[in-house]
N, C-alpha and C positions, 0 to 999 in steps of 0.2 A: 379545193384548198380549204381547210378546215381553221378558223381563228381561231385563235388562242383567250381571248375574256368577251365579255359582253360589251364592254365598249369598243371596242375594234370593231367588232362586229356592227356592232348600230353604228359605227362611223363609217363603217362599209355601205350599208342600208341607204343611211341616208345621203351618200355622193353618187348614188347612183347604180350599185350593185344590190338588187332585190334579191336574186338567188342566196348570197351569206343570212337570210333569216330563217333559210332551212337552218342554221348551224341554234339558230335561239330554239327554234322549234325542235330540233333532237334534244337539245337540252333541258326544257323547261316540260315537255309534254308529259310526261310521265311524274315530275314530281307535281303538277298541276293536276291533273287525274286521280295521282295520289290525295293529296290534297282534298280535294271535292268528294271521292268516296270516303274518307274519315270524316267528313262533313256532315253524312248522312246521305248524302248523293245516289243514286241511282246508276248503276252502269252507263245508260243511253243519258241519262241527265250527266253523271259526270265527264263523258265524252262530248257531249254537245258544248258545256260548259269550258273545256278545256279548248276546244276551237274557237269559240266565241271570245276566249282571255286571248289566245295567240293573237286573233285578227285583229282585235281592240288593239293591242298593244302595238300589234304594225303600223295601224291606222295613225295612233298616237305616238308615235316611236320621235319625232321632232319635239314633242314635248316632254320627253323624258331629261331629266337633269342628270349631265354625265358625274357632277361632283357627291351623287347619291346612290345608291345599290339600284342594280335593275332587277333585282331577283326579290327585291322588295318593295318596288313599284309595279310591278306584274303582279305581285301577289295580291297587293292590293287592289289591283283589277280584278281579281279572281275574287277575293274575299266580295267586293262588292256587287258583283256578279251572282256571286251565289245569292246572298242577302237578297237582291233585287227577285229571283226564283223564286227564292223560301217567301217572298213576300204576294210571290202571283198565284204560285200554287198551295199553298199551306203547305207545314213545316209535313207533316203527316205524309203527304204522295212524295216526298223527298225522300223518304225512309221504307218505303216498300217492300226493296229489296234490297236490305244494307246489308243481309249474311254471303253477298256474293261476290267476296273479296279476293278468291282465291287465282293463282296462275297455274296453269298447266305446269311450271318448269318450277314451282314452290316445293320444298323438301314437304312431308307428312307432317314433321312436329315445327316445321316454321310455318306452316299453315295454322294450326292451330293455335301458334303463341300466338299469332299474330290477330286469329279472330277472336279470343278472349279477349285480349288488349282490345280491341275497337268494341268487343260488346264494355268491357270496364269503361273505356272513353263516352261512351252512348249514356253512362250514366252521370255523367257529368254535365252539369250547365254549359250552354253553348260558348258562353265568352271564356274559360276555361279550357275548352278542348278544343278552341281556334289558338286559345297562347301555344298551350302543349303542343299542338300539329305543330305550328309555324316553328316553335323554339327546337324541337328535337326530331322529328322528320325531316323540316325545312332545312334546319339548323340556320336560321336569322337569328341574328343577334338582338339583344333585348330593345335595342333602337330602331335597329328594323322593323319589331314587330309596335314598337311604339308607333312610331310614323305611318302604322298599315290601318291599327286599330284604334289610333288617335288617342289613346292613353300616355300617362307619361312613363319617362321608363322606369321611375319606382312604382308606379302602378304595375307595370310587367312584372317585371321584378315579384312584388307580392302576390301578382296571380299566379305566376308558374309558383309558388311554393305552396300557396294555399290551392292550387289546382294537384300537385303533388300530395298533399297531405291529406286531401279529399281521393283521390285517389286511391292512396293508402288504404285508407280507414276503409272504402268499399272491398280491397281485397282483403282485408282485415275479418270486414264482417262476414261474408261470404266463405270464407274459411272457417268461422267461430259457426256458420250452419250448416255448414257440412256436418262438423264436428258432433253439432247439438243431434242432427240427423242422423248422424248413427249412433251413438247415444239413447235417443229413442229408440233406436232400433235396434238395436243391443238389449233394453230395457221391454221392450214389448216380447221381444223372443225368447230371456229367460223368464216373464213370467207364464207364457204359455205354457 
């Protein structure tokens, strides 16, 4: 029997039925995974890391506040998880293998938007492309992501815009060299 929200469920958990946290762990696993490899993450790091947020959070599931999002106190787990990684093994062995994003069952050209986009994210400051993940993958609301990364929510607020217009401006310029590059290249071959 499959619950219907996340408190039901952790109301479940916690009176005594362990098995309903299979139903958080369908749920959260994959957008946690997600999560961690937009991070920078590693395959085997983002999979570890994604066990390691479930189990925490099982562990801790009595201290979870029901009158709070739990998709926003998990992540929180998560965020601080990774941090606590990037902090043992330098940010560097996290990024190894970041171009291996892809799923067997991913269309050709959503494969590819989708690794531009993470290489475009990759060039963004990390508190920037933790708002973005959290705000539009996640889709947490700007108080959620307040309360995860302890900013207030006008701070959010101006990061996702100014993470957006940062953003911009890289495909902006990236496009303006393509341009210049053929340009060049146009110019080097009619003067031959």
């Amino acid at each position: 029997m499959e619950l219907t929200d996340d408190h039901s469920i952790i109301e479940a958990v916690l009176k005594g039925n362990k098995q309903a946290y299979a139903d958080i762990v369908r749920r959260y696993q994959n957008k946690l995974y997600g999560l961690f490899r937009k991070m920078g993450s590693s395959e085997a790091d983002a999979q570890d890391l994604t066990q390691e947020t479930l189990l925490k959070a099982y562990r801790k599931l009595a201290t979870h506040n029901p009158t709070q999002s739990f998709a926003g106190w998990i992540y929180t787990i998560a965020v601080h998880l990774q941090k606590d990684r990037a902090g043992r093994k330098g940010a560097d062995s996290l990024r190894d293998d970041r171009y291996e994003r892809e799923t067997p069952e991913s269309k050709l050209l959503q494969k590819e938007l989708r690794s531009e986009l993470d290489r475009l994210l990759e060039e963004l400051p990390e508190h920037y492309r933790l708002v973005l993940i959290l705000r539009f993958t996640n889709q947490l609301t700007p108080k959620e992501i307040a309360d995860i990364t302890g900013m207030s929510i006008r701070q959010v607020t101006n990061t996702v815009f100014r993470a957006k217009a940062s953003l911009r401006k890289i495909v902006e310029d990236k496009e303006g060299q393509r341009y210049d590059f053929l340009g060049t290249y146009r110019n080097k071959k009619s003067q031959s």
